[in-house]
C-alpha positions as CSV (number, residue, x, y, z in Angstrom):
1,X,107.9,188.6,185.7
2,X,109.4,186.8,188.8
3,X,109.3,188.5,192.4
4,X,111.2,187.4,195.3
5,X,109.9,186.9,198.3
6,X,110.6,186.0,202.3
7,X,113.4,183.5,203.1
8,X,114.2,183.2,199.4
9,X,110.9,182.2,197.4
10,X,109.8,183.1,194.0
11,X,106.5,183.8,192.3
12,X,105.8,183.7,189.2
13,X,102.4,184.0,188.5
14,X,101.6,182.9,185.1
15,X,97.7,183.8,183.4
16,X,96.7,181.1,181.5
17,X,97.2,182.7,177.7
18,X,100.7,183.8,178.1
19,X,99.5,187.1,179.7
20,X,101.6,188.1,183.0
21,X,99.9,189.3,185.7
22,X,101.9,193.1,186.8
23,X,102.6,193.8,189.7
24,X,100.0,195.2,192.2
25,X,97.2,194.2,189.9
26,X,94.9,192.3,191.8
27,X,93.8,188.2,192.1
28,X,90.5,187.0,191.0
29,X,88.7,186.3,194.2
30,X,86.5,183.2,192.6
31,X,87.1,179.9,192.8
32,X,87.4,179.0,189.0
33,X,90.3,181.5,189.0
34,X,92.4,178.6,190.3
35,X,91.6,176.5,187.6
36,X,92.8,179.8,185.4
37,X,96.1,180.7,187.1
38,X,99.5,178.9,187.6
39,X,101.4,180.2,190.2
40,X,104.9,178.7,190.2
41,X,106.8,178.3,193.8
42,X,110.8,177.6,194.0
43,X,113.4,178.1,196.4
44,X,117.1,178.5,195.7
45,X,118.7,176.2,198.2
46,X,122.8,176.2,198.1
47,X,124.3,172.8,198.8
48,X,125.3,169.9,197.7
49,X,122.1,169.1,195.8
50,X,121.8,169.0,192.0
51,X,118.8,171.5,191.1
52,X,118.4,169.3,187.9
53,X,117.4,166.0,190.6
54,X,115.3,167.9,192.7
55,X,111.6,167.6,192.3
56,X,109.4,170.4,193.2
57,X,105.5,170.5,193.3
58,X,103.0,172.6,194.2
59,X,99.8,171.1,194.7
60,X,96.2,173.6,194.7
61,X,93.0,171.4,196.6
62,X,89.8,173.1,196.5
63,X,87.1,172.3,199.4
64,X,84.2,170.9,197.7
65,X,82.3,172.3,200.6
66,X,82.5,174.8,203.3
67,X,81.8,172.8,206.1
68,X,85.1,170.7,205.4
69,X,87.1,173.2,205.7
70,X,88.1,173.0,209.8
71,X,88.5,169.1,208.7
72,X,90.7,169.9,205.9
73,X,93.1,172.5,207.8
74,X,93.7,169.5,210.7
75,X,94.2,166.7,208.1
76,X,97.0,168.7,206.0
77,X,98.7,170.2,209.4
78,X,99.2,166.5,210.6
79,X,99.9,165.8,206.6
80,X,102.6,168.3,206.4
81,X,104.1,167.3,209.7
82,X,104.6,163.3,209.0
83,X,105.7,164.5,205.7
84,X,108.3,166.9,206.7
85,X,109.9,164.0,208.7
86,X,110.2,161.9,205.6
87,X,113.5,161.0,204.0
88,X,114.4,163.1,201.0
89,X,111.8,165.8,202.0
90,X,113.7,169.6,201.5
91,X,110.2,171.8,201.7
92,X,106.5,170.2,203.0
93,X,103.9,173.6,203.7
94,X,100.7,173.7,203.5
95,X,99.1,177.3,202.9
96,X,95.7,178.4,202.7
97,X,94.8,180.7,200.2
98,X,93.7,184.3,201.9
99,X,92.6,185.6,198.7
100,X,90.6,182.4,197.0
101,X,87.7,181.0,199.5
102,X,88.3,177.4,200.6
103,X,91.4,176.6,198.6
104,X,94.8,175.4,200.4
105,X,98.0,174.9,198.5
106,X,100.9,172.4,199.0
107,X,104.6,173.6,198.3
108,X,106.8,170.6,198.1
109,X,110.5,169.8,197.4
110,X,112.2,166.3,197.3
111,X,116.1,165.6,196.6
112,X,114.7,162.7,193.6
113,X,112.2,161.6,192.0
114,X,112.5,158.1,193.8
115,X,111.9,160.1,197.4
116,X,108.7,161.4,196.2
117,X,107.9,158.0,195.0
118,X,108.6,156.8,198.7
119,X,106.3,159.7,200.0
120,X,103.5,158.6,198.2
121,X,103.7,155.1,200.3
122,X,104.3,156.9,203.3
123,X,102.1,156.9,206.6
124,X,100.6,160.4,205.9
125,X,99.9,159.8,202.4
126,X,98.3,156.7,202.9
127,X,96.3,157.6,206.3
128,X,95.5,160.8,206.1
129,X,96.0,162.2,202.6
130,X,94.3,159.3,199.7
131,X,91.9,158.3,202.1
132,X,90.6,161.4,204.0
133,X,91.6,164.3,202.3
134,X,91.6,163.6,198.5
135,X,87.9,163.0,198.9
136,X,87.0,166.3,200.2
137,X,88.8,167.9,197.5
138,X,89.8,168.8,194.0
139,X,93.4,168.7,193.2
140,X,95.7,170.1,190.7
141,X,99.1,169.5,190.8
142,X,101.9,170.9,189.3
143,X,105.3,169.8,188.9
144,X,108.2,172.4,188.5
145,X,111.6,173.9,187.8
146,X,113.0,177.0,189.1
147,X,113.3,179.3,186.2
148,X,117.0,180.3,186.0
């Protein structure tokens, strides 16, 4: 069951299985739980934008350690910065997780896929994110669509 929340976001948590997670039930505080659960972000933008050329992706890293977590939060801030600036990037925020210990999650949008194609050649991808962040990490990424 999708929820709104703030400034027009959805969540649909999804339990691998097909089972739904209700409302007010609570989220596994472990680490494998992340590899368990899909969570599904989207944001209704009005606009000129087709919603069927927009790419959305959410992205869930997972420290492989606790001491590279201070390292992690400065690399993604100046990550999600750089990236924000990027042509064709709608959405770039980098959350960490308050509920799963040492995880940060990515929330992306880009008008094509050719813009997130760009991105990936892009100063913070290539300097900061490949080389010093994807080694610090385990990454799942997820590519969406809003559920209409």
């Amino acid at each position: 069951m999708a929820q709104s929340g703030p400034r027009g976001i959805r969540r649909s948590p999804e339990v691998q299985g097909g089972d739904e997670t209700q409302p007010g039930s609570e989220i596994p505080a472990v680490t494998d739980a992340v590899r368990s659960t899909r969570v599904t972000f989207s944001v209704v933008y009005q606009g000129s934008e087709r919603m069927s050329d927009l790419i959305d992706v959410m992205v869930v890293l997972t420290a492989r350690n606790d001491s590279a977590m201070p390292e992690l939060r400065a690399l993604l801030q100046s990550h999600s910065r750089l990236s924000q600036g990027e042509p064709g990037c709608l959405r770039f925020e980098s959350y960490e997780s308050t509920s799963i210990p040492n995880t940060f999650v990515l929330i992306e949008r880009w008008e094509s896929q050719a813009a997130l194609g760009v991105h990936r050649t892009a100063e913070g991808f290539t300097t900061i994110y490949a080389p010093k962040v994807l080694p610090l990490v385990d990454r799942v990424a997820y590519v969406c669509r809003p559920l209409e």
